[in-house]
BAZAKOL-23070 format. One record per residue: residue number from 0; residue in one letter; x, y, z of N, C-alpha, C, O, CB in turn. Coordinates in steps of 0.001 Angstrom, whole numbers, plus 500000, padded with zeros to 6 digits. Glycine has a CB too. Layout:
N
[atom NUM; 'A'; [X; Y; Z]; [X; Y; Z]; [X; Y; Z]; [X; Y; Z]; [X; Y; Z]]
...
//
This chain:
88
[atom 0; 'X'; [447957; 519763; 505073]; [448457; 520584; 503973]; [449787; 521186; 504398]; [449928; 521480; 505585]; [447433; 521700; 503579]]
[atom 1; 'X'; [450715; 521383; 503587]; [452189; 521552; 503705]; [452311; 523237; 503996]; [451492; 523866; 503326]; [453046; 520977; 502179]]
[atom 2; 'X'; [453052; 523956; 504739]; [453011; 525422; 504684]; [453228; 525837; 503371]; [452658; 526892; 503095]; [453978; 526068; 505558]]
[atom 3; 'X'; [453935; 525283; 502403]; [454172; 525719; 500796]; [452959; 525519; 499907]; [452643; 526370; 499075]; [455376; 524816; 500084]]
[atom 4; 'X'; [452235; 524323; 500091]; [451044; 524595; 499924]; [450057; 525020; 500083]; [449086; 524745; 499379]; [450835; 524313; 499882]]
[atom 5; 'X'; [450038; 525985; 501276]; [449468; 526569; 501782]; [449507; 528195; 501386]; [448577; 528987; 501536]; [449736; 526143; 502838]]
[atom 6; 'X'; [450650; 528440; 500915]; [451004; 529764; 499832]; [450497; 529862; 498986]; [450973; 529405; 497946]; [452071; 529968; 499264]]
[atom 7; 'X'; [449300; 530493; 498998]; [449217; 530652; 497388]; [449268; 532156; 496633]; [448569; 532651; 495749]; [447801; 530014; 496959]]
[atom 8; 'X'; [450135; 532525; 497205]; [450872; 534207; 496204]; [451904; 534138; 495376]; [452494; 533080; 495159]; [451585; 535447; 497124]]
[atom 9; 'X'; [452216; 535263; 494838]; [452813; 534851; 493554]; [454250; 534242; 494026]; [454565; 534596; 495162]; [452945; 536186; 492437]]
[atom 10; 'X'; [455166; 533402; 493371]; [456171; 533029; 493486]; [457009; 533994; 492542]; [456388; 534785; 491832]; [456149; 531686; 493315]]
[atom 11; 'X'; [458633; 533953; 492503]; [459176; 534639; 491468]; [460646; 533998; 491802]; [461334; 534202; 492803]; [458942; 536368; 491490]]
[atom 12; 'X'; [460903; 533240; 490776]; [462180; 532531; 491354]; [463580; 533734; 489938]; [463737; 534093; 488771]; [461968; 529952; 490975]]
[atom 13; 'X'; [464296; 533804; 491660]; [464996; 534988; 491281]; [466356; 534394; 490720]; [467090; 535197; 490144]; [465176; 536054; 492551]]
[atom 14; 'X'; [466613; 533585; 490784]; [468117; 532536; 490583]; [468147; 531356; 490768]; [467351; 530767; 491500]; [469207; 532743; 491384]]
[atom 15; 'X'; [469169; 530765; 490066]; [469327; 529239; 490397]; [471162; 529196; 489717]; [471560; 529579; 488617]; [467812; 527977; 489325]]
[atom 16; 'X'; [471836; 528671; 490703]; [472838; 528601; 490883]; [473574; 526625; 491442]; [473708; 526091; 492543]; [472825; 529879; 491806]]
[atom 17; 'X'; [473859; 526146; 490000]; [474507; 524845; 490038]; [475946; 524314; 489749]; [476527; 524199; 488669]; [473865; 524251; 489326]]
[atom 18; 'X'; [476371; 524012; 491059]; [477895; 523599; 491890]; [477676; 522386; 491322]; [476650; 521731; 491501]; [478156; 523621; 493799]]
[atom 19; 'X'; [479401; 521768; 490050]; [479445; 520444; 489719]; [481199; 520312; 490076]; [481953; 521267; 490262]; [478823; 520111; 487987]]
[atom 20; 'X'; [481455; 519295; 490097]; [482863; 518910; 489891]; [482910; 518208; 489242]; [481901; 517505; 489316]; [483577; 518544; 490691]]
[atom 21; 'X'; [483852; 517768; 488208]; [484245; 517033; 487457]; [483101; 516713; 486389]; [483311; 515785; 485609]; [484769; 516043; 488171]]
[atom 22; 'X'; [482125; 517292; 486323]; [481175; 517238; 485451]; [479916; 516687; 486429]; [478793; 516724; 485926]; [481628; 516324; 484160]]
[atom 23; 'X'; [480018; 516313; 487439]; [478859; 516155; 488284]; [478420; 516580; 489582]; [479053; 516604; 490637]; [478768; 515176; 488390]]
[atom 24; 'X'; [476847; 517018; 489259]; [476041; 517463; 490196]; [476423; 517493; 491297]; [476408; 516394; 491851]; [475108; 516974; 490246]]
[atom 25; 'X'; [476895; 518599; 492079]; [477227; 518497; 493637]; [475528; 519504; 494322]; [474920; 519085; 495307]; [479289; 519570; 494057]]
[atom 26; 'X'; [475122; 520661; 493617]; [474112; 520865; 494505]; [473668; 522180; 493574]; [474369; 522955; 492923]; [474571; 521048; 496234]]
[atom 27; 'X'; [472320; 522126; 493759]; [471714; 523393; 493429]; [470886; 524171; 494208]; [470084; 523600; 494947]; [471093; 523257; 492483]]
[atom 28; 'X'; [470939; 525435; 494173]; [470543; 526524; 495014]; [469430; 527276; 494320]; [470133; 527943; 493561]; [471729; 527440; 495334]]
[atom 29; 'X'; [468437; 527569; 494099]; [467025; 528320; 493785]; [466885; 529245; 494885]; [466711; 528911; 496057]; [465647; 527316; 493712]]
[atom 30; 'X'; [466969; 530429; 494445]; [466624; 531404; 495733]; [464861; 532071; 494715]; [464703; 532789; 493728]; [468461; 533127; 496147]]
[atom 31; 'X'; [464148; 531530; 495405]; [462197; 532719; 494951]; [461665; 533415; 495914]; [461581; 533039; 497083]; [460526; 531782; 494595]]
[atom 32; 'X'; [461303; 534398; 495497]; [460365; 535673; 496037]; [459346; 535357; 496306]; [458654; 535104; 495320]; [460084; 536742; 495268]]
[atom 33; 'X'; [458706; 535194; 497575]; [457260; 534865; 497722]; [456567; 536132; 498176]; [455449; 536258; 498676]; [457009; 533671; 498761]]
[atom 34; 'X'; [457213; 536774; 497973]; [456815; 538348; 498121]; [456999; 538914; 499633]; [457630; 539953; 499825]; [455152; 538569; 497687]]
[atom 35; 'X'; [456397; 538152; 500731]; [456548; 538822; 502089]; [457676; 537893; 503144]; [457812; 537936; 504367]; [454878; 538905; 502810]]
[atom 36; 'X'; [458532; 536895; 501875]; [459887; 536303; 502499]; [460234; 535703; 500941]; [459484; 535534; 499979]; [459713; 534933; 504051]]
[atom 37; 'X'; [462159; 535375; 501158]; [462432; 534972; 500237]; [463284; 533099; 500759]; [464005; 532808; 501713]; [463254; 536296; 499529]]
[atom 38; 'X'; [462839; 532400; 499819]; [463192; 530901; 499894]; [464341; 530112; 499162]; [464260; 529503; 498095]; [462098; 530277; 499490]]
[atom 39; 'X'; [465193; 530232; 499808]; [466584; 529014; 499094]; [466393; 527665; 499232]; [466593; 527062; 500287]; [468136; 529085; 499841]]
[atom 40; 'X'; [465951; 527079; 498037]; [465503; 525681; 498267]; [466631; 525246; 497398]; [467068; 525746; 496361]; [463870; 525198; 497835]]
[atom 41; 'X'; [467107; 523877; 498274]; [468478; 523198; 497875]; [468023; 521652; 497110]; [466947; 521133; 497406]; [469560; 522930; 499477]]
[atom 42; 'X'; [468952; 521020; 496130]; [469294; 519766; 496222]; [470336; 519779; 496208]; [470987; 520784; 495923]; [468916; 518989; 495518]]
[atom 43; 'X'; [470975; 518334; 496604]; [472104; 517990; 497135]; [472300; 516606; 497192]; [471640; 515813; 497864]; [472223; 518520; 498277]]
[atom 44; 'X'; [473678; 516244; 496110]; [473828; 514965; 495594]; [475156; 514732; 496779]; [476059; 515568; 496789]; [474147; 514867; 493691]]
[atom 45; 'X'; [475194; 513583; 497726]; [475517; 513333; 498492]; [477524; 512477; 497055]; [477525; 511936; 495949]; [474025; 512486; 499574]]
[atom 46; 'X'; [478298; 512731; 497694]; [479411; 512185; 496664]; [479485; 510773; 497098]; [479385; 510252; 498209]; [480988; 512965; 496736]]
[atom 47; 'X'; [479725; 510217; 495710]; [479629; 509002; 494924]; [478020; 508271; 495149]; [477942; 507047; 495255]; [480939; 507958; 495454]]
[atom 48; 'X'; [476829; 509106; 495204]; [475473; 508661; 495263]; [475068; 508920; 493508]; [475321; 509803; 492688]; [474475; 509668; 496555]]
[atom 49; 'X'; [474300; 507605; 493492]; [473585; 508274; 491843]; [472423; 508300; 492292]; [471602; 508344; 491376]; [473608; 507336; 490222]]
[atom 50; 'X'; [471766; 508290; 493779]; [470404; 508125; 493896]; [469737; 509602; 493303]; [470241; 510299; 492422]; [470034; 507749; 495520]]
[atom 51; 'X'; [468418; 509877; 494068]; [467916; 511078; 493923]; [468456; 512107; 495053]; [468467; 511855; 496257]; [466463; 510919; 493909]]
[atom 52; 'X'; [468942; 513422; 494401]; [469391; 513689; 495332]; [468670; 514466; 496768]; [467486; 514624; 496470]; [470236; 514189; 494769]]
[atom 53; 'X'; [468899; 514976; 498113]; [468615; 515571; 498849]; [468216; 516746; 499021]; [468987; 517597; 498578]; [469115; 515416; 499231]]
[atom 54; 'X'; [467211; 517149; 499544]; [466733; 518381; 499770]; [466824; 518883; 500952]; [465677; 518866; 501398]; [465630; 518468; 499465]]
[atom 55; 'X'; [467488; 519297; 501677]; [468030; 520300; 503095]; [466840; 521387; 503202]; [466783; 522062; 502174]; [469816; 521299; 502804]]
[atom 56; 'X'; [466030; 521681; 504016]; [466089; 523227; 503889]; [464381; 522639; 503805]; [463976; 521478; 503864]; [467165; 524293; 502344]]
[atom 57; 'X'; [463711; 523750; 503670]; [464101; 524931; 502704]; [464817; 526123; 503753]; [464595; 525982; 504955]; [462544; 525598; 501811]]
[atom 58; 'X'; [465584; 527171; 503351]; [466191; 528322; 503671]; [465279; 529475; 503975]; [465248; 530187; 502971]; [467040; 528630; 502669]]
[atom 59; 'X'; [464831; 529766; 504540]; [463785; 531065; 504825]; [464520; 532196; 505274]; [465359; 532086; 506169]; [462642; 530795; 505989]]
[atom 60; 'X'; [464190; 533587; 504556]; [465037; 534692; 504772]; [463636; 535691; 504322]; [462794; 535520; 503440]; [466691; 534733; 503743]]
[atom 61; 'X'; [463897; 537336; 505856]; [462740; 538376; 505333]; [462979; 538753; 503930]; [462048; 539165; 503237]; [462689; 539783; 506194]]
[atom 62; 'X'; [464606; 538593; 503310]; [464247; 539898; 502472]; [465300; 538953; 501269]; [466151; 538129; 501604]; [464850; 541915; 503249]]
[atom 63; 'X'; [464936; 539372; 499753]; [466430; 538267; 499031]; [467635; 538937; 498920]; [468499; 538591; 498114]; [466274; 537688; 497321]]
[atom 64; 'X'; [467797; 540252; 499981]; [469093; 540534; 500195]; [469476; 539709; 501165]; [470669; 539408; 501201]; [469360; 541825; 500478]]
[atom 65; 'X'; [468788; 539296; 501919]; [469477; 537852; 503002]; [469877; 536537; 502234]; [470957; 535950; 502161]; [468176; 537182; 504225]]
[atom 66; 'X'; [468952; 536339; 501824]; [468760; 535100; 500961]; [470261; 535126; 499766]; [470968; 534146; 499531]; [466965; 535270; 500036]]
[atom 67; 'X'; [470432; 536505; 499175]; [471445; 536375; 498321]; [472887; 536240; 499235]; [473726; 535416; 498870]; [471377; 537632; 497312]]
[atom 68; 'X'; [473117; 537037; 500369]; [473814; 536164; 501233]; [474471; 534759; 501134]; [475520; 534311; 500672]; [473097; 536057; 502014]]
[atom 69; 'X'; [473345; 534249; 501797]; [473338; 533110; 502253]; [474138; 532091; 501188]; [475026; 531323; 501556]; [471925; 532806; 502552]]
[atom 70; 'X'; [473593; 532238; 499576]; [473511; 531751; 498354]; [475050; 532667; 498022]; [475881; 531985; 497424]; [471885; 532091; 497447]]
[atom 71; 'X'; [475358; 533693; 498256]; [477169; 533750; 498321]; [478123; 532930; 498614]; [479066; 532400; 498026]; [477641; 534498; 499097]]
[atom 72; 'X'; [477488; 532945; 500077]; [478923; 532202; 500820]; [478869; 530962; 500853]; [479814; 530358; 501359]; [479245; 532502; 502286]]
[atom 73; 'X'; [477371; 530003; 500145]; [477498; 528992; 499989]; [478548; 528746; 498668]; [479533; 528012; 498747]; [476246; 528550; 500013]]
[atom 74; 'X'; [478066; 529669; 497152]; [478881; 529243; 496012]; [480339; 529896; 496813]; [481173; 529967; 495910]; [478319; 529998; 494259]]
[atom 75; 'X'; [480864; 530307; 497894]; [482044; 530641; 497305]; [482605; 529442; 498278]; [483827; 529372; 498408]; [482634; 532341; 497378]]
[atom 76; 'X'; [482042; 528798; 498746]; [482604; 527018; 499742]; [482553; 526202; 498477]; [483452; 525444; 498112]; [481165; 526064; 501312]]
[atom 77; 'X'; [481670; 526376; 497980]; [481631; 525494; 497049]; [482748; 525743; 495787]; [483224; 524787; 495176]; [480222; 525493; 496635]]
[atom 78; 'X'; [483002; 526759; 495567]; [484446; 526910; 494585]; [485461; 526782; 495438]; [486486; 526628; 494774]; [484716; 528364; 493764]]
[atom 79; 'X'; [485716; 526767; 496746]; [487031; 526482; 497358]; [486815; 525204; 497783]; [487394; 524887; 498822]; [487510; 527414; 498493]]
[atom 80; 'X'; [486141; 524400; 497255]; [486086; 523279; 497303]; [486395; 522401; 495691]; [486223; 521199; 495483]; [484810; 523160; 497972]]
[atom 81; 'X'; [486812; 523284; 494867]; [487159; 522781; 493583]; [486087; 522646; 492894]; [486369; 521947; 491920]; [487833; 521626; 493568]]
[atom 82; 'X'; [484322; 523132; 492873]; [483322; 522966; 492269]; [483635; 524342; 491232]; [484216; 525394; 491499]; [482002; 522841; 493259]]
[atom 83; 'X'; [483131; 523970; 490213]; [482431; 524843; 489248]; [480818; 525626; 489668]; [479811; 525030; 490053]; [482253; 523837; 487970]]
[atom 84; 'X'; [480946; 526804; 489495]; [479644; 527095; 489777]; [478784; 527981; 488573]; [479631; 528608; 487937]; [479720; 527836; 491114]]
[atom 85; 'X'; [477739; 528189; 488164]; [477005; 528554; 487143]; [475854; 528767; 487209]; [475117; 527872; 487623]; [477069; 527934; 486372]]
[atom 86; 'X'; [475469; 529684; 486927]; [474182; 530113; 486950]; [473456; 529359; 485894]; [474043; 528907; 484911]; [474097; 531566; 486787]]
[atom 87; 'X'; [472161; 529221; 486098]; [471279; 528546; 485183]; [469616; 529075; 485182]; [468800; 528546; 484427]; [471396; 526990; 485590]]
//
């Protein structure tokens, strides 16, 4: 059994934040509350792939003031990288 499956308390997904360029998928960021840690789970479309994309991670942080961190300084690489970024 997987440690995520192995959770079974409440989840609370606090954001989701999706980086495109040119109209396509470069990566999305989900930061959820599992109450006694918070989780940034990624995909990530590798450029010029149409496969499915990649999952890195997951991101484990005590508190989602870490977690929102983390999920900063990623969107702000990702806009100085010419991505669009948006909440969803």
């Amino acid at each position: 059994m997987s440690e995520a499956a192995a959770r079974t308390g409440p989840r609370s997904e606090l954001y989701v934040r999706h980086a495109r360029i040119e109209g396509r998928s470069v990566a999305v960021l989900r930061a959820v509350d599992e109450g006694d840690r918070c989780v940034v789970e990624a995909e990530v479309w590798p450029s010029g792939s149409t496969a499915d994309p990649l999952r890195p991670g997951p991101y484990t942080f005590p508190t989602p003031v870490e977690a929102t961190r983390f999920v900063t300084h990623a969107v702000e690489a990702f806009i100085a990288l010419g991505c669009e970024v948006a909440a969803s």
